[in-house]
C-alpha positions in Angstrom: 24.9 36.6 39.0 25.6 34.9 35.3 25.6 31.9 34.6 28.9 30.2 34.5 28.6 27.8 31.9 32.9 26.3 32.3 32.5 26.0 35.6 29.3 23.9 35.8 30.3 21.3 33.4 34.1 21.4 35.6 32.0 20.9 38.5 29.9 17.9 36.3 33.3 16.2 35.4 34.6 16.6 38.6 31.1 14.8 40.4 31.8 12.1 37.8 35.1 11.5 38.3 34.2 10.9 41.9 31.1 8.6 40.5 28.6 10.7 42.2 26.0 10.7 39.1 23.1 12.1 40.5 25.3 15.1 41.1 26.5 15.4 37.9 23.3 15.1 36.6 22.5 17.8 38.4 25.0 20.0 36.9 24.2 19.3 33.5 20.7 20.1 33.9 21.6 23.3 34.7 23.8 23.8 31.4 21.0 22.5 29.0 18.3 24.3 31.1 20.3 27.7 30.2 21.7 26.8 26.9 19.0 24.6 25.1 21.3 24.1 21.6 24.2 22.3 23.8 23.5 18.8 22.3 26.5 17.4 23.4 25.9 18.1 27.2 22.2 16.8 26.7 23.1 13.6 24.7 25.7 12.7 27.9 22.8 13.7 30.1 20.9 11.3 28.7 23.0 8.7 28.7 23.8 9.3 32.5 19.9 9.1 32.7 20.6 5.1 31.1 23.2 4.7 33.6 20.7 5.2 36.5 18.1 3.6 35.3 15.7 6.8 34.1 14.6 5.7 30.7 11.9 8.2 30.6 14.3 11.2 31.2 16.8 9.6 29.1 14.9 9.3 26.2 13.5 12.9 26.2 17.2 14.2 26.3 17.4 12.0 22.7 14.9 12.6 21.6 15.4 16.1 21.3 18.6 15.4 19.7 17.1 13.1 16.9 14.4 15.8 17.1 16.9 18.3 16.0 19.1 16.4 13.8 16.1 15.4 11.4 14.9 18.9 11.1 18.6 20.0 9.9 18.7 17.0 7.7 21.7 15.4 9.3 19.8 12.0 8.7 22.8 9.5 10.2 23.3 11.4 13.4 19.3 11.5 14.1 19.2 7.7 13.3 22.4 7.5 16.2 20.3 9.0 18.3 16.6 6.8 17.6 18.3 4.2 17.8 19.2 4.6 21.6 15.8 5.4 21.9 14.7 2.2 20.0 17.2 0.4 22.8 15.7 1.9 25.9 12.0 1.1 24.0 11.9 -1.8 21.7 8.8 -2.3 21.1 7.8 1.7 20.2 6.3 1.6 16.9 6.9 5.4 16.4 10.2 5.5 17.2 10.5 2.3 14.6 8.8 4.3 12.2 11.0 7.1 12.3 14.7 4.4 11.7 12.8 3.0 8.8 11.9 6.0 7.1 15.2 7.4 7.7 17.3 4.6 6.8 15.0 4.5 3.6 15.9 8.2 3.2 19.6 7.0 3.0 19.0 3.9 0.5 20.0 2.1 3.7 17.5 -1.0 1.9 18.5 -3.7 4.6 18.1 -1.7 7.7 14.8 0.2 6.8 13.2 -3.3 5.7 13.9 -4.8 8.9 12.3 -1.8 10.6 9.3 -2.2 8.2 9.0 -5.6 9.1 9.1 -5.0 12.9 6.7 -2.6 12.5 4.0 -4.3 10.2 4.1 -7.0 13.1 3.2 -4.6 15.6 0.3 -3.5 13.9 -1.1 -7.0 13.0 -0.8 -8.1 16.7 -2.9 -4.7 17.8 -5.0 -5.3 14.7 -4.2 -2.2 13.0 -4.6 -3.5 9.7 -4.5 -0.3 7.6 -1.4 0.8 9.0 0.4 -2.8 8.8 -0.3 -2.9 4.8 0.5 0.9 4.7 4.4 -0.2 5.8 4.3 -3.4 3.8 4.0 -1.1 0.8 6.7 1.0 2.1 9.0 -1.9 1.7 7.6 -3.0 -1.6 8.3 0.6 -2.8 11.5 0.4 -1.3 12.6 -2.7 -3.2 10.6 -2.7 -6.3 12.6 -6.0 -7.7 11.7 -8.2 -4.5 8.3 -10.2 -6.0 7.8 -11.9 -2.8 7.0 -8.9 -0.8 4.5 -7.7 -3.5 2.9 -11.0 -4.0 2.3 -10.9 0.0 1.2 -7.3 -0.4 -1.4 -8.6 -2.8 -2.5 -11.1 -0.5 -3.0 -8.6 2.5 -4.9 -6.5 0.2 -6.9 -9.8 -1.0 -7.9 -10.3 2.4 -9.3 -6.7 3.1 -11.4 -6.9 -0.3 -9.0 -4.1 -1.9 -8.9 -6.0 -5.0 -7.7 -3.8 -7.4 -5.2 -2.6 -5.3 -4.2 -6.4 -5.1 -4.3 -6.9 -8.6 -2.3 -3.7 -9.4 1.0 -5.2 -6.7 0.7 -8.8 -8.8 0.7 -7.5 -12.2 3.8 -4.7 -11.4 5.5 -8.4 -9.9 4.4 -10.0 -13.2 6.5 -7.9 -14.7 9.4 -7.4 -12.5 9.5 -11.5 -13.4 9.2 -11.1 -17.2 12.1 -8.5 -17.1 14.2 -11.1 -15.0 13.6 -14.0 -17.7 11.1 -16.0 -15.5 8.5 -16.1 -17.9 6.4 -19.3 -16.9 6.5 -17.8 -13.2 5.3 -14.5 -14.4 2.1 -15.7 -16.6 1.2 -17.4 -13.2 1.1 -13.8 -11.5 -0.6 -12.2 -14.3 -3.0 -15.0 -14.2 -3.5 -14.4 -10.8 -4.5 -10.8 -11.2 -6.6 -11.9 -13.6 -8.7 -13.9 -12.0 -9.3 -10.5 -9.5 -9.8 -8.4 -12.1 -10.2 -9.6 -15.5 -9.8 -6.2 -17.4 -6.7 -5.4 -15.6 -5.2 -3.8 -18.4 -1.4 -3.7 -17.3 -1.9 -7.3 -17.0 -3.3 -8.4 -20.0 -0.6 -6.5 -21.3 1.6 -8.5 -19.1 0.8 -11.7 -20.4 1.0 -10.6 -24.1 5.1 -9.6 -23.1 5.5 -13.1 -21.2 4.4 -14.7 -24.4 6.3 -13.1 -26.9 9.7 -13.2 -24.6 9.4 -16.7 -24.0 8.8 -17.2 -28.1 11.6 -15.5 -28.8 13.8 -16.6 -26.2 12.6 -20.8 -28.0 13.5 -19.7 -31.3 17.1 -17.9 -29.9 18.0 -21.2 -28.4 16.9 -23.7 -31.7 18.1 -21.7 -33.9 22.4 -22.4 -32.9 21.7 -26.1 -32.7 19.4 -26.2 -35.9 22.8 -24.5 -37.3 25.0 -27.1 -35.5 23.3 -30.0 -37.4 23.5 -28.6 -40.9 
């Protein structure tokens, strides 16, 4: 006999509508068991899994669904659908891994960095030091114009003798800081980066750029009140 697809999500409605869960689950199972594309039925499956209590079964129904979504490149619905996950099991680094990258993927800056963040705390508590400075650079690539997260950077690769790697984060903050006008704070980066590595050559030509931009920025200001006393 065929499978009739109507009739067993009628009979899954009607099991709801008499709030007999277990039964509708049952029904649905059935549906996505025979149609394996019906992401609809499986994402309420999973969320009647919630409703019970059945993390486990819940989150392999989304799973799937996120599973699906990223491959298709439908990025926003697949973050929808992690982010149940990341509900039903807040402190899963994958699954916190998968948000960030995806909300990076969207230029959503806020959101991934927060993920980052979450994650580069797991990995220091299990001591997974690698992996904790591989998403700290993640969010320094992600917002190249935020200095504090590369001057911490620097100082996570200080701390695991990766010095040139350390120097390389301080001098691209050097001059982040001599683009924004902050020249004094910028020679003190460089300087740092040269005290790691004294032949550091982005640096060295760092400090030449501070120099002159400050020079010029003096004689740009004393020149209009020179004027004004003439």
């Amino acid at each position: 006999m065929a499978f009739d697809k109507v009739k067993t999500l009628r009979a899954g409605e009607k099991y709801l509508e008499m709030g007999k869960i277990a039964a509708a689950i049952k029904e649905y199972c059935q549906i996505v068991a025979v149609d394996a594309d019906d992401f609809t039925t499986l994402n309420m499956l999973g969320d009647l899994y919630t409703r019970v209590g059945k993390k486990g079964e819940a989150v392999n129904c989304f799973r799937r669904i996120a599973e699906h979504y990223s491959e298709q490149g439908f990025s926003l619905k697949a973050i929808a659908m992690y982010k149940k996950i990341d509900r039903l099991q807040p402190n899963d680094v994958e699954i916190a891994t998968y948000l960030a990258d995806l909300y990076a993927q969207q230029d959503l800056v806020v959101e991934a960095r927060a993920h980052y963040l979450r994650i580069v705390e797991a990995y220091n508590r299990a001591g997974a030091t690698e992996s904790a400075l591989e998403a700290l650079r993640k969010i320094a690539d992600l917002d190249p114009q935020n200095t504090n997260i590369r001057t911490k950077l620097a100082d996570s690769y200080l701390r695991q003798g990766m010095n040139t790697d350390a120097a390389t984060c301080l001098a691209e903050a050097g001059h982040v800081l001599v683009a924004r006008g902050s020249f004094d704070e910028a020679l003190d980066v460089f300087g740092r980066a040269l005290e790691i590595n004294p032949e550091d050559y982005p640096s060295l030509k760092g400090v030449l750029a501070a120099h002159s931009a400050r020079t010029t920025c003096a004689k740009t200001s004393v020149g209009p009140r020179l004027r004004s006393l003439t």
